[in-house]
N, C-alpha and C positions, 0 to 999 in steps of 0.2 A: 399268452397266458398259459402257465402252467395246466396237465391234467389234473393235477391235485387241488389247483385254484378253482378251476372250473367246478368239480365237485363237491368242493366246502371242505370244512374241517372236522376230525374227528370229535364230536362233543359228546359225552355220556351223562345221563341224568334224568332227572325226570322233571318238568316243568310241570304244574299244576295251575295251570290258567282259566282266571275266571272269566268263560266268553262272552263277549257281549252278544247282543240281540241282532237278529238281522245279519247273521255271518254262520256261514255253514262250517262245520266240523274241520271240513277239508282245507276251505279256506284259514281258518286260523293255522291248522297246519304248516301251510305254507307260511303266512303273514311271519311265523315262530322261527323255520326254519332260513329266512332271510334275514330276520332281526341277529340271530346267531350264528348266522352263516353256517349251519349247520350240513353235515351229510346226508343223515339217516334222520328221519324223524318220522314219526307216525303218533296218532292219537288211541284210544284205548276203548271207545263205545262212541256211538256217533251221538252227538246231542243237536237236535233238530236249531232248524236259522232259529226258530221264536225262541230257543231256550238260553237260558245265561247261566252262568256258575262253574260249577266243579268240572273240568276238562284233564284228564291227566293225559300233558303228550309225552312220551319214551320219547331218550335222544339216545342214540348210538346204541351202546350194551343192553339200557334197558329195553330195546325193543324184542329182547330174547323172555324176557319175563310177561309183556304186555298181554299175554294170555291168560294171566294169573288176575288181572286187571279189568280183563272183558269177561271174567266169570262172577266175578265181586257181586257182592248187596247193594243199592244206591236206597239213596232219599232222594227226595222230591218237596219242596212245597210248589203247589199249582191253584192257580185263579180258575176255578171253574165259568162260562157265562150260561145261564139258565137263560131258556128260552129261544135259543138260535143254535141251528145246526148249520156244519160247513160242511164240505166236502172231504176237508182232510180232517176234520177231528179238531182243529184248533183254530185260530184267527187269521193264519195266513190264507184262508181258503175260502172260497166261492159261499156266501149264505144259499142253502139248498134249504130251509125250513123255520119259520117264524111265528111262535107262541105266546101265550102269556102264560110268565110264570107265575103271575100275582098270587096262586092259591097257595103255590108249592109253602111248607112251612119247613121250620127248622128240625123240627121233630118228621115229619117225611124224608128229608136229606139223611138224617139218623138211620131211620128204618131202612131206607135203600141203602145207605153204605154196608150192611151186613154182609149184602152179598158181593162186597171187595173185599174179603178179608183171606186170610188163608189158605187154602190150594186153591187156582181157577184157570179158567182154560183163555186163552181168546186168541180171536182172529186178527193177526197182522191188518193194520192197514194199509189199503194200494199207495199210502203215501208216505211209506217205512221206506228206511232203505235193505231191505231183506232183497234178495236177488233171484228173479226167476230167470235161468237158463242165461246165464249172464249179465242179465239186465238188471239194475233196480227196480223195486215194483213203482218206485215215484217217478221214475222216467215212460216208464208202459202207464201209468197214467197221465198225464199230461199231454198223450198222446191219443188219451180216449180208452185205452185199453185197458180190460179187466180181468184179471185171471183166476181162479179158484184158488182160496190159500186154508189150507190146514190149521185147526185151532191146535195153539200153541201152549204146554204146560206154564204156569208163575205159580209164583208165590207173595203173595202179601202181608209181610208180617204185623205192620199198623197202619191203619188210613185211620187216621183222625182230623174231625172240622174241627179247623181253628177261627175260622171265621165267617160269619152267615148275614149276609149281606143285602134281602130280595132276593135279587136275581144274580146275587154272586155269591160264589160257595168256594172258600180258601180250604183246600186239604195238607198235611204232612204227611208224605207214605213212604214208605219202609218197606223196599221189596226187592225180590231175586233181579237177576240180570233178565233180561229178554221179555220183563214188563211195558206195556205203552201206556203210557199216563192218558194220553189224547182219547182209549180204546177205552179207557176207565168213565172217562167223560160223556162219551156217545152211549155207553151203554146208560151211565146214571140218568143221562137226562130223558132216556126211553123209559127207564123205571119211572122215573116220575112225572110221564105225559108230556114234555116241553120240548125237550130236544136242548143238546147243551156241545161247548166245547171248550178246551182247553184257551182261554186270554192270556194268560201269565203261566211258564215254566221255570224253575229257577232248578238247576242240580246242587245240593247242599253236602253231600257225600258220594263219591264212586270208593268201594272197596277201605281200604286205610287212609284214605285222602279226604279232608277237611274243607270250611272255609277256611279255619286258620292257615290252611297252606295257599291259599288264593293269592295269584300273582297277577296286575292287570296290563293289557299294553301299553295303558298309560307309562304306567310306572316299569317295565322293558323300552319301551323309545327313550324316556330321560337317561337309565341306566345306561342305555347303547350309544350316548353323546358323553359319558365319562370312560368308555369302554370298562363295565365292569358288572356285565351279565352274567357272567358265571355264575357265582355265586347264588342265581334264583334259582340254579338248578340244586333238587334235593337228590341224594346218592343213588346209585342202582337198586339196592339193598331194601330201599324203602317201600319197593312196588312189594313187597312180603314182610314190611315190618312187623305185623301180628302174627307173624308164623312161629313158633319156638326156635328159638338161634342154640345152634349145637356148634360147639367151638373143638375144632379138631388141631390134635398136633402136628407141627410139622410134618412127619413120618404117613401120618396116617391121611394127611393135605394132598401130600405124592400120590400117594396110592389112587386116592379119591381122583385126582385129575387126569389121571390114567385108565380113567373108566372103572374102578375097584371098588365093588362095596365092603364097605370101610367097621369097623368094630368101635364103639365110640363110649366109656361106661358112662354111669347118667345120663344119658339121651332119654328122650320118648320112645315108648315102644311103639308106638304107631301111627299112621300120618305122615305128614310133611310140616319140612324143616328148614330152616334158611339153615346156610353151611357157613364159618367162616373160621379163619385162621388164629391159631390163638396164638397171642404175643402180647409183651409189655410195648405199647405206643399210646402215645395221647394226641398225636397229631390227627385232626381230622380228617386231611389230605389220605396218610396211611392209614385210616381206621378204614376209609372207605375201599382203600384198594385190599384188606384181608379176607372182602366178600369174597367167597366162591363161587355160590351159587344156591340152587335149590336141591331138595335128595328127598328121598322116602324113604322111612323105616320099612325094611324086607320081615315078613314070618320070623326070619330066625334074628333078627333083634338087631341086624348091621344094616346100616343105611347106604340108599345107592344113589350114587349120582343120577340126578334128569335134566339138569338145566345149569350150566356151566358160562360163567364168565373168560373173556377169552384172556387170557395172561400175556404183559407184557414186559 
């Protein structure tokens, strides 16, 4: 076997797979990059084994943008269970405390959610994958060990109950990167006496990525017996689809890819920009390769390349 066989094949794109339950980040990873024989592949925010939904894994090129991806806003809808606390914050874990929530009402769940909403701090849970000193902090726990971790800034832009259930409380939230849903759940069910934790996780949005773009492995194994996967991959270009697209000429394309910030009229004055090449095409194929990349508006109105596709 070839080295090149050994390693896979160069594949670029981005797959947004919806993962099932019971399968860890990494491991779909992998499951993605065998289904496509893929070289490069990596995912873009870890979504714990309980959670399912919105996964975006980068293949090849896009894994140069994937940090555009791990800064992103997500949603959530999540199954709160009133009355039981775990060890990790959710249902995969050890019950460590057992209440009744019979009193809790719907209008208490209310009054506690205030204090989910808009700037908040919290403390990583030992069963995040945040890394001390190498380590994952859910590996030093499984192992007994517990280390001091720093409350971390979020943002929550909406947490609202959609469904109130006794002793289950259905949320949708809307919030910054490096939020824990689980950390939302242990704190609410301390506000309201009972002790709670995350039953159901679902990720409904990472960043520009939808359920409409939702691909399952069901439907990657059928594709992979007609060989014709590709096509589940969405373009590089898409990990910054919401960004203002500035279409540069030829001339001023050069220059940019040469490291040159570039003079572009009508652009944004400021911010970031997806970069791409301007020209009469209608083929998709070529629309996607005129990406360039990403660039930031400079002070003086010319935008500079930061993040560059590699040209072939």
């Amino acid at each position: 076997m070839s080295r090149r066989g050994r390693r896979g094949r160069d594949v670029d794109g981005v797959l947004v797979l919806d993962k099932p339950a019971a399968m860890s980040s990494n491991d779909a990873v992998q499951k993605s990059k065998r289904l496509f024989g893929a070289r490069k592949v990596g995912h873009t925010g870890n979504l714990d084994p309980l959670a399912t939904g919105v996964l975006p894994l980068c293949f090849g090129q896009a894994t140069k943008f994937s940090r555009y991806l791990l800064d992103s806003d997500k949603r959530y809808r999540s199954r709160i269970k009133l009355g039981v606390a775990t060890d990790t914050g959710d249902a995969d874990g050890k019950v460590v405390c057992s209440r009744s929530a019979a009193v809790v009402r719907r209008a208490d769940v209310e009054r506690a959610l205030a204090h989910f909403r808009g700037p908040i701090k919290q403390v990583p849970s030992m069963f995040s994958a945040i890394k001390h000193k190498g380590q994952p902090l859910y590996k030093l726990a499984r192992q007994g060990i517990e280390v001091e971790r720093e409350a971390r800034d979020a943002t929550i832009y909406s947490n609202e109950m959609t469904a109130f259930d006794g002793d289950e409380v259905e949320l949708e939230i809307h919030c910054s990167k490096g939020t824990y849903v689980r950390c939302i759940a242990e704190e609410l069910g301390e506000r309201l006496g009972c002790g709670a934790h995350v039953s159901a996780l679902r990720r409904l949005q990472a960043g520009p990525y939808g359920e409409r773009d939702l691909v399952t492995f069901d439907a990657l194994e059928q594709a992979r017996t007609q060989g014709s996967l590709d096509p589940f991959l969405l373009p590089v270009s898409s990990t910054v689809r919401q960004w203002p697209d500035v279409h540069l000429p030829p001339a001023a394309a050069y220059h940019l890819r040469n490291g040159q910030p570039v003079m572009v009229p009508h652009a944004p004055t400021s911010g970031w920009v997806r970069l791409s090449e301007a020209g009469e095409c209608h083929e998709a194929k070529a629309l996607a390769q005129r990406f360039l990349g990403v660039g930031e508006v400079l002070e003086d109105g010319r935008i500079a390349p930061r993040r560059l596709v590699s040209q072939t």
